[in-house]
ROBA-981091 format. One line per 10 residues: number of its first residue (from 1); their letters; for each residue x, y, z of N, C-alpha, C. Coordinates in steps of 0.1 Angstrom, whole numbers. Atoms other than C-alpha are relative to their C-alpha. Layout:
BEGIN
NUM = A = X,Y,Z,X,Y,Z,X,Y,Z; ...
This chain:
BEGIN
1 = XXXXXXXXXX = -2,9,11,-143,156,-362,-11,-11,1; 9,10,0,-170,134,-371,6,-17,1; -2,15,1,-170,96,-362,6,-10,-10; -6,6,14,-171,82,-397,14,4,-7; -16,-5,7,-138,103,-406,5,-9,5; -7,8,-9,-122,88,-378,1,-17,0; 0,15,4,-131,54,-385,9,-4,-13; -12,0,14,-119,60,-421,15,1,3; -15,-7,-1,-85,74,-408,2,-13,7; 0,9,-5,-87,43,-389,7,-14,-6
11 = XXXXXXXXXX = -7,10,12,-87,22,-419,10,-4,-11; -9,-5,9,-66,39,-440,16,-4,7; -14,4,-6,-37,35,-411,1,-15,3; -1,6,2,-47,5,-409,9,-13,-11; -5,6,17,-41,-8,-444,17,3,0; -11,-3,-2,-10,15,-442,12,-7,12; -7,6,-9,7,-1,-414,2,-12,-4; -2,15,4,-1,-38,-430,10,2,-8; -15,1,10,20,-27,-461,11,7,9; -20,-8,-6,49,-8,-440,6,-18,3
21 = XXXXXXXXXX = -8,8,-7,54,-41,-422,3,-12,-9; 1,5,10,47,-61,-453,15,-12,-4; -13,7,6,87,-67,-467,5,-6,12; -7,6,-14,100,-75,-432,-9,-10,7; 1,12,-12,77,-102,-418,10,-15,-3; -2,14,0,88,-132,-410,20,2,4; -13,-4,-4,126,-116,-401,4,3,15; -2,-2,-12,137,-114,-368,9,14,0; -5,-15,-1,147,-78,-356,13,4,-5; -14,-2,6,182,-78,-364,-1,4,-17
31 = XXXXXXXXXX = -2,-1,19,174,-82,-403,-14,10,-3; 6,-8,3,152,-55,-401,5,17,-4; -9,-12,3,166,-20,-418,-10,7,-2; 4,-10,-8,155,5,-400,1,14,-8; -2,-13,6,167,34,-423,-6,-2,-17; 3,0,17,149,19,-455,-14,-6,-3; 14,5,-4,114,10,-433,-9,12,-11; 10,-12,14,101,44,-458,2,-1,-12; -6,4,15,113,31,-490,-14,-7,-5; 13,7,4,82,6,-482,8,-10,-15
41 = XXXXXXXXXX = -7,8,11,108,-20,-506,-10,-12,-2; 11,9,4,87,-45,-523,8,-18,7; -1,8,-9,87,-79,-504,1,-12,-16; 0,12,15,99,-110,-531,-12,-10,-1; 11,9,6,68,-124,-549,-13,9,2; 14,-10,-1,45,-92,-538,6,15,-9; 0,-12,6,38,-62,-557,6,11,11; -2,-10,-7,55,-27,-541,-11,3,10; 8,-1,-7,36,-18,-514,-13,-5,3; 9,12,-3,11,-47,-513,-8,0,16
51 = XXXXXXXXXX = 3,-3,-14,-13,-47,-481,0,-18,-2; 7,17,-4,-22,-87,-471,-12,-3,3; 12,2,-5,-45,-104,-454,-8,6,9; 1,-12,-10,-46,-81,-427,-11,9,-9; 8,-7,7,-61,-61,-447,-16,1,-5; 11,13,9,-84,-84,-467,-12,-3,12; 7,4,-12,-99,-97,-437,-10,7,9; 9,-11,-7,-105,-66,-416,-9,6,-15; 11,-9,11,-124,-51,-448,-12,-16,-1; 16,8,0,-147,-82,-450,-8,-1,14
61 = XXXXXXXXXX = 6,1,-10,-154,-83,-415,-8,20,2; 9,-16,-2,-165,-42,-417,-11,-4,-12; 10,0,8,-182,-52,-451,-15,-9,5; 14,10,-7,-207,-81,-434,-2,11,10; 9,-5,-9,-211,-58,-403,-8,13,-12; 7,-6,3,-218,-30,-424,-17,-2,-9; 13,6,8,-243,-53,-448,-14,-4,10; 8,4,-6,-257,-68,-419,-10,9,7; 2,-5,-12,-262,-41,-399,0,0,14; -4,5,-13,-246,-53,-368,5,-13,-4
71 = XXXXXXXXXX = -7,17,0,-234,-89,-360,-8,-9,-12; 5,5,16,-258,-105,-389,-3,-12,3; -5,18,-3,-252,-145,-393,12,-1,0; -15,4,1,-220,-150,-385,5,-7,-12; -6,8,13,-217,-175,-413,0,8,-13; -6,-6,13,-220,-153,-437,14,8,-2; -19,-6,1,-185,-139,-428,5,-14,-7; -10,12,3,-172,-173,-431,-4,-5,-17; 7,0,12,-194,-177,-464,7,10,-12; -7,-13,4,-174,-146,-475,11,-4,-5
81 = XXXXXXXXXX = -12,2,-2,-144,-154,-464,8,-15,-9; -1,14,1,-146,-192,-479,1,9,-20; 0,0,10,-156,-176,-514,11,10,-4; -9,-3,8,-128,-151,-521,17,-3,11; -10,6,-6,-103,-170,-498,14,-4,-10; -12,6,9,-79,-182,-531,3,18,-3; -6,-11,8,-75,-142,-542,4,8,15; -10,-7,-9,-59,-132,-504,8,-3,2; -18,10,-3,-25,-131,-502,1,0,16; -6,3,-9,-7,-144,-475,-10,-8,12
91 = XXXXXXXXXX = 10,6,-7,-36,-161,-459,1,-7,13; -6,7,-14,-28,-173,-422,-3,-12,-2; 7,13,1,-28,-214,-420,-11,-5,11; 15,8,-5,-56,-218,-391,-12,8,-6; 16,-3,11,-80,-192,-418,2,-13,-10; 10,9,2,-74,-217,-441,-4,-14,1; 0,13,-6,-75,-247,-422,-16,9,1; 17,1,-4,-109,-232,-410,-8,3,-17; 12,1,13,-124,-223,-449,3,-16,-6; 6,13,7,-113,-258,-460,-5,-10,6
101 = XXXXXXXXXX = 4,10,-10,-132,-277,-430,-11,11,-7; 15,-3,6,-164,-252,-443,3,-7,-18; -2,2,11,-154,-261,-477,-7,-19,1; 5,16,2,-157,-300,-470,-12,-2,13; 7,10,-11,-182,-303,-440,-13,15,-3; 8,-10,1,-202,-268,-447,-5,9,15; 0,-6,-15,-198,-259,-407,13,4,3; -11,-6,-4,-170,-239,-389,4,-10,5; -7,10,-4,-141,-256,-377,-3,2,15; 4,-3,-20,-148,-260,-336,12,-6,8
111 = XXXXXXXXXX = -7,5,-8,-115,-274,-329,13,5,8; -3,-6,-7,-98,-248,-312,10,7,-4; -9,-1,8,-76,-230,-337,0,12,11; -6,-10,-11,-55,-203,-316,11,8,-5; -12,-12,4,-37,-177,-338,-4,15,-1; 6,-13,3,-37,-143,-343,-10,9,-10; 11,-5,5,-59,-141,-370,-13,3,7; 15,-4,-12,-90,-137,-342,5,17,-1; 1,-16,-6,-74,-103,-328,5,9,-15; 0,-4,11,-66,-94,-363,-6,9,-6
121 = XXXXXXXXXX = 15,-8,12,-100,-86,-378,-6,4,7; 14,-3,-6,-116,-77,-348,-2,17,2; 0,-18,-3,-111,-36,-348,-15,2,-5; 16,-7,8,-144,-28,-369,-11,-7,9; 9,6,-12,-163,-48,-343,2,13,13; -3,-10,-8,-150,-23,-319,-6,11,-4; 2,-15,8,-155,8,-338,-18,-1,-3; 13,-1,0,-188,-2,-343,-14,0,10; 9,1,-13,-200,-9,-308,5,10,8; -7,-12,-6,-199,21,-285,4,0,11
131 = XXXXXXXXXX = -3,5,-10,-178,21,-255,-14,2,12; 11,3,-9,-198,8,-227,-6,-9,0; 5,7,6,-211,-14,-245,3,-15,-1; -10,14,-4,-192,-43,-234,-4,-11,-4; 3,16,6,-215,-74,-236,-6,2,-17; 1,1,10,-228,-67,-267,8,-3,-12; -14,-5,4,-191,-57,-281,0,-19,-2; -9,15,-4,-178,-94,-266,-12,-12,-5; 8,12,8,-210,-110,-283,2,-1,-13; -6,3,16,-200,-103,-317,8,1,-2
141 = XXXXXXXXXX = -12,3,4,-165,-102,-313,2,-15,-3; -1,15,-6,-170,-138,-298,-6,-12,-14; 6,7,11,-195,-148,-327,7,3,-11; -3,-9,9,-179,-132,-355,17,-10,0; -16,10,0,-142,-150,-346,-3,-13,4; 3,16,1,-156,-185,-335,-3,-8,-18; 4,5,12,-163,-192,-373,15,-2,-6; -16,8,3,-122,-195,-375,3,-4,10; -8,3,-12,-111,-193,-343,-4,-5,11; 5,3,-12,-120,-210,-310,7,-3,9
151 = XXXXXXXXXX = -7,-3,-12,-93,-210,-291,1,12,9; -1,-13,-7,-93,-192,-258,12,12,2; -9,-12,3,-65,-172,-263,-2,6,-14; 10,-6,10,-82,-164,-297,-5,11,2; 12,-6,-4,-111,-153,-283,2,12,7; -8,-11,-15,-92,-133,-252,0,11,-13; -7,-9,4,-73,-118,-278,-6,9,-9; 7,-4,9,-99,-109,-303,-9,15,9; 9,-5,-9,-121,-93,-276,8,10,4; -6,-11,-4,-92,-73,-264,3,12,-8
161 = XXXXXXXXXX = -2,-11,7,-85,-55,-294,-10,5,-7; 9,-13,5,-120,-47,-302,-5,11,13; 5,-3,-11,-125,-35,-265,11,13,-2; -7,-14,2,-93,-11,-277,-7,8,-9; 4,-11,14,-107,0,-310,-11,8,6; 15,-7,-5,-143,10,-292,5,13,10; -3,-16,-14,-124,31,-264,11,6,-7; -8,-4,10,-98,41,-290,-6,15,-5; 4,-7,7,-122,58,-308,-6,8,8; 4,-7,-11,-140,71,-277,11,15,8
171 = XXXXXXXXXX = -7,-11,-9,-107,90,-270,9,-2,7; -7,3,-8,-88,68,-249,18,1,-5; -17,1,6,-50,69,-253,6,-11,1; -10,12,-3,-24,44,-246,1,-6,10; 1,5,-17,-23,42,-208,-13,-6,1; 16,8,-6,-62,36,-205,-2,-10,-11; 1,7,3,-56,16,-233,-1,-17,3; -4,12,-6,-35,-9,-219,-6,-5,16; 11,0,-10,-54,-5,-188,-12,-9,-4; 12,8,6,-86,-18,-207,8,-12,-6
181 = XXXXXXXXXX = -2,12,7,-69,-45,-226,1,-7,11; -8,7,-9,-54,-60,-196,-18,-5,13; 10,2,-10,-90,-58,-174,-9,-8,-11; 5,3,8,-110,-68,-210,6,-18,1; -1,16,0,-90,-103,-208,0,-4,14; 3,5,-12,-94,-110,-171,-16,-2,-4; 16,9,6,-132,-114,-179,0,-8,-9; 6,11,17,-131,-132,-213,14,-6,-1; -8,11,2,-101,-150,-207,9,-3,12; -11,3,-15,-87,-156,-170,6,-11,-3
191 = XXXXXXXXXX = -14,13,2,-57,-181,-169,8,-1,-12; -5,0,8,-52,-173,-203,10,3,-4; -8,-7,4,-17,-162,-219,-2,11,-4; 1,-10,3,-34,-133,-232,0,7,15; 0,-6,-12,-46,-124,-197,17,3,9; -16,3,-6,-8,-129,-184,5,10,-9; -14,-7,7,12,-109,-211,-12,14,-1; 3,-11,0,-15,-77,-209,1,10,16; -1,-4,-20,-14,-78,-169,15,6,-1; -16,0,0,27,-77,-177,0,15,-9
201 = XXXXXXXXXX = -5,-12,6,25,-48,-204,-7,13,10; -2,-9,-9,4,-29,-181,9,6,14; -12,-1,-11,29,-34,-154,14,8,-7; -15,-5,4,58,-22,-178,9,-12,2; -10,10,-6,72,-57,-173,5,-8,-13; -6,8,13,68,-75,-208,9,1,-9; -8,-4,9,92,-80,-232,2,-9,-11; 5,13,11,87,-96,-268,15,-5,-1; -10,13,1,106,-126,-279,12,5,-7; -3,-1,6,135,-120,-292,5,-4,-16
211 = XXXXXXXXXX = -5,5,20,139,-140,-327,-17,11,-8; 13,-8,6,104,-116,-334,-15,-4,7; 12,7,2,69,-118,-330,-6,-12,-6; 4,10,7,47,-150,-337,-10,0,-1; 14,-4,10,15,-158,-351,-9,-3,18; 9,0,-11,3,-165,-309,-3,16,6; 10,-12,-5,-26,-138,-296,7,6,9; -3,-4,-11,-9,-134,-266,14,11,-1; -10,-5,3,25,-121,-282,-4,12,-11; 4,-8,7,5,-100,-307,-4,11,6
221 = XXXXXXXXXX = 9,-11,-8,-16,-84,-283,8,7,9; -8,-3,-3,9,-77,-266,12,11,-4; -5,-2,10,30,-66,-290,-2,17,-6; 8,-16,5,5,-36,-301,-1,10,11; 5,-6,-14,-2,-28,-266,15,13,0; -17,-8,-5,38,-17,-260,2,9,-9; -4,-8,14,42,-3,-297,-7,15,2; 2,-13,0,18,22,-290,-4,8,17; -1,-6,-13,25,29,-251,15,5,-3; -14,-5,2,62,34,-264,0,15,-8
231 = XXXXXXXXXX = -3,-11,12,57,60,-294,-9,11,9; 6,-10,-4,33,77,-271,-11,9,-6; 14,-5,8,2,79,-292,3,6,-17; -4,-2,12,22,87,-320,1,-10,-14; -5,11,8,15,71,-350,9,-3,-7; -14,-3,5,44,75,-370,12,-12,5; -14,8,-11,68,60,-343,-11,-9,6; -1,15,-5,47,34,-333,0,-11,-16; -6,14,7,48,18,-365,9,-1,-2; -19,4,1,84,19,-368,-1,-7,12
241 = XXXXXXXXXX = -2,11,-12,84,2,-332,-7,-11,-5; 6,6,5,60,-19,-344,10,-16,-13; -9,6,10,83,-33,-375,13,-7,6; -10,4,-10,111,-31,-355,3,-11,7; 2,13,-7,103,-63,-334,0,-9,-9; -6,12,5,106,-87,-363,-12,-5,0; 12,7,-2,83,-114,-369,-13,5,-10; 9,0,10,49,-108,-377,-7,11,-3; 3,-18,2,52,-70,-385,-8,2,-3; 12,-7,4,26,-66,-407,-15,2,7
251 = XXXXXXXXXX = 11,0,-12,-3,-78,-380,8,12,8; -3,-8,-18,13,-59,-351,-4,14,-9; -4,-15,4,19,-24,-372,-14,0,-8; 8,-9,5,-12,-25,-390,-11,-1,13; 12,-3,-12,-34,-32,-352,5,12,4; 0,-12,-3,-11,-4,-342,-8,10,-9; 2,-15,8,-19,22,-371,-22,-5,0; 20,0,-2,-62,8,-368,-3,10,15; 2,-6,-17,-57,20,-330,4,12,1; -5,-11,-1,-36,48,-333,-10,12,-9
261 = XXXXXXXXXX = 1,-7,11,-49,61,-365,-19,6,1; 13,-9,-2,-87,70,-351,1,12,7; -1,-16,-4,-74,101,-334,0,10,-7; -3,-7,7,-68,113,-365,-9,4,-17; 7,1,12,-86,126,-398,8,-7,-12; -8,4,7,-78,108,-433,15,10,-5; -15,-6,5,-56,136,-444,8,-2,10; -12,0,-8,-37,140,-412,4,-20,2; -7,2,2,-29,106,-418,10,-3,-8; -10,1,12,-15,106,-451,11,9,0
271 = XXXXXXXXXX = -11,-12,-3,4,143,-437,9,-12,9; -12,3,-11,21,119,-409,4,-12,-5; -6,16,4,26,88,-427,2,6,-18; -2,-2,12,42,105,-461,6,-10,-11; -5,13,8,57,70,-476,-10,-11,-4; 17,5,1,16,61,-475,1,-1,-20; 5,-2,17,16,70,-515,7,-8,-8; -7,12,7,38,40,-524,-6,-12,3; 5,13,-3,13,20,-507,-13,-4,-4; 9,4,11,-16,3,-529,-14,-2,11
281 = XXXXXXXXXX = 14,3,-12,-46,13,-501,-10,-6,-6; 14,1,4,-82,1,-507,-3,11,-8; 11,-12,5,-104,25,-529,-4,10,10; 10,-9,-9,-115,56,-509,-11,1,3; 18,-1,-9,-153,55,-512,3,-9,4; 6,9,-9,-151,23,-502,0,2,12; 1,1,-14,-136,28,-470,-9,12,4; 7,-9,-9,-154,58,-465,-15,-5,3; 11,4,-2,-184,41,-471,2,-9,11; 1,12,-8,-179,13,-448,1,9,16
291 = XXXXXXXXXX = 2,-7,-11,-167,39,-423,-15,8,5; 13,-6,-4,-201,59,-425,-11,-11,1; 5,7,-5,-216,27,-421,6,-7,17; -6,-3,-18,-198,18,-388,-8,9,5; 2,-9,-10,-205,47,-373,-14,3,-1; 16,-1,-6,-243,48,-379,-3,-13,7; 6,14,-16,-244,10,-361,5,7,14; -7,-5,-12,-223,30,-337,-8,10,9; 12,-10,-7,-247,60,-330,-9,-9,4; 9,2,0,-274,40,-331,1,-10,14
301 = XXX = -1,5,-19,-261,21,-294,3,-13,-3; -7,8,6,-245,-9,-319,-10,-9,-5; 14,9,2,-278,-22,-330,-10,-1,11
């Protein structure tokens, strides 16, 4: 299967995973119903199967790499991000704490914002740099999320989940996943929470919060790590684990289905994710385009 499929199928589960988790964030596990997660029920004040920010986000950050052709000027993400920032739903508050500090000062915010929006958007960073490729990878994850984010558990966490998407796509599964995430934040973030809760899922030791997931890196990344060491590479069942945990489902289940969902071509994953056709994906060329752009920065040794 060629690269650029795989990237696509990438995105597509992507997307798909943001709307599954869509009606249930912000619920802690208990008030999550588990037998009506395929119904994909419309969330009050969003359209049926609505994706978010999640979404939104990761497609601008593939559209600048793809424009740029690699990392680019970072500001022009933020330049991006600043001008259609009022038409994304659900917008995290340190994105836009950071577009309205570019809004009034015309520079990124540098004051150490620390949510999970960083590990969020960072998959297409990954997918675009080829494994091995490490410092180059952690140079434009680094640049690329300092224009919202600058906290080091940010950063950790951003870096971790493009350091999965790049060996994701390479083939790695779940075990060498969490393996890599867990060695990826010992470099780019020692002492950190991130480094602490990946050390812990590789051990088999962590265990999320119970009132759900929260909007911190370390619980997110976390979070994805376990979802898809549990279902066992299965996408399907890790986004139901995924949802399951409450909180901020739609992040966690749609980093699962970006991670999971490169093993697989776009049809097989619309065959394994059949409640996909209630969900309002991106346009196809687009992503396909965006995917065959990835993957020629990707051939080409990431710029």
């Amino acid at each position: 299967m060629e690269i650029a499929d795989r990237i696509h199928a990438g995105l597509l589960a992507y997307a798909a995973g943001d709307a599954f988790g869509v009606p249930w964030e912000g619920r802690p596990p208990a008030e999550v119903a588990v037998d009506r997660l395929a119904e994909v029920p419309a969330r009050h004040g969003w359209p049926r199967g609505a994706t978010s920010d999640d979404t939104a986000l990761t497609r601008l950050v593939a559209e600048h790499l793809a424009d740029a052709g690699g990392v680019g000027d970072p500001l022009d993400l933020l330049r991006r991000l600043a001008a259609e920032a009022a038409t994304i739903p659900g917008l995290g508050p340190s994105t836009r704490r950071a577009v309205a500090h570019f809004a009034a000062t015309g520079r990124p915010d540098g004051s150490g914002l620390n949510t999970n929006g960083a590990p969020m958007r960072a998959l297409p960073v990954g997918w675009a740099v080829p494994a091995g490729a490490d410092d180059r990878r952690r140079d434009w994850t680094l640049a690329l999320t300092r224009v919202t984010h600058n906290g080091a558990d940010a950063l950790a966490a951003a870096c971790v989940m493009s350091a999965c998407a790049s060996r994701s796509l390479a083939g790695a599964g779940p075990d060498e996943l969490a393996a890599v995430a867990a060695a990826e934040a010992a470099v780019v973030g020692p002492g950190t929470a991130v480094a602490r809760a990946t050390a812990a899922v590789l051990r088999g030791a962590w265990e999320p919060p119970a009132a759900g997931i929260g909007l911190a890196p370390d619980e997110t990344v976390a979070a994805v790590l376990r979802c898809c060491l549990a279902a066992g590479g299965d996408l399907s069942r890790g986004l139901v684990a995924a949802v399951r945990l409450g909180g901020d489902t739609d992040t966690v289940a749609a980093l699962v289905g970006g991670l999971l969902g490169v093993a697989l071509s776009p049809a097989e994953v619309a065959a394994r994710l059949p409640w996909s056709g209630r969900v309002t994906l991106p346009p196809e060329p687009e992503l396909a385009r965006l995917a065959r752009e990835l993957a020629l920065i990707r051939g080409a040794g990431g710029g």
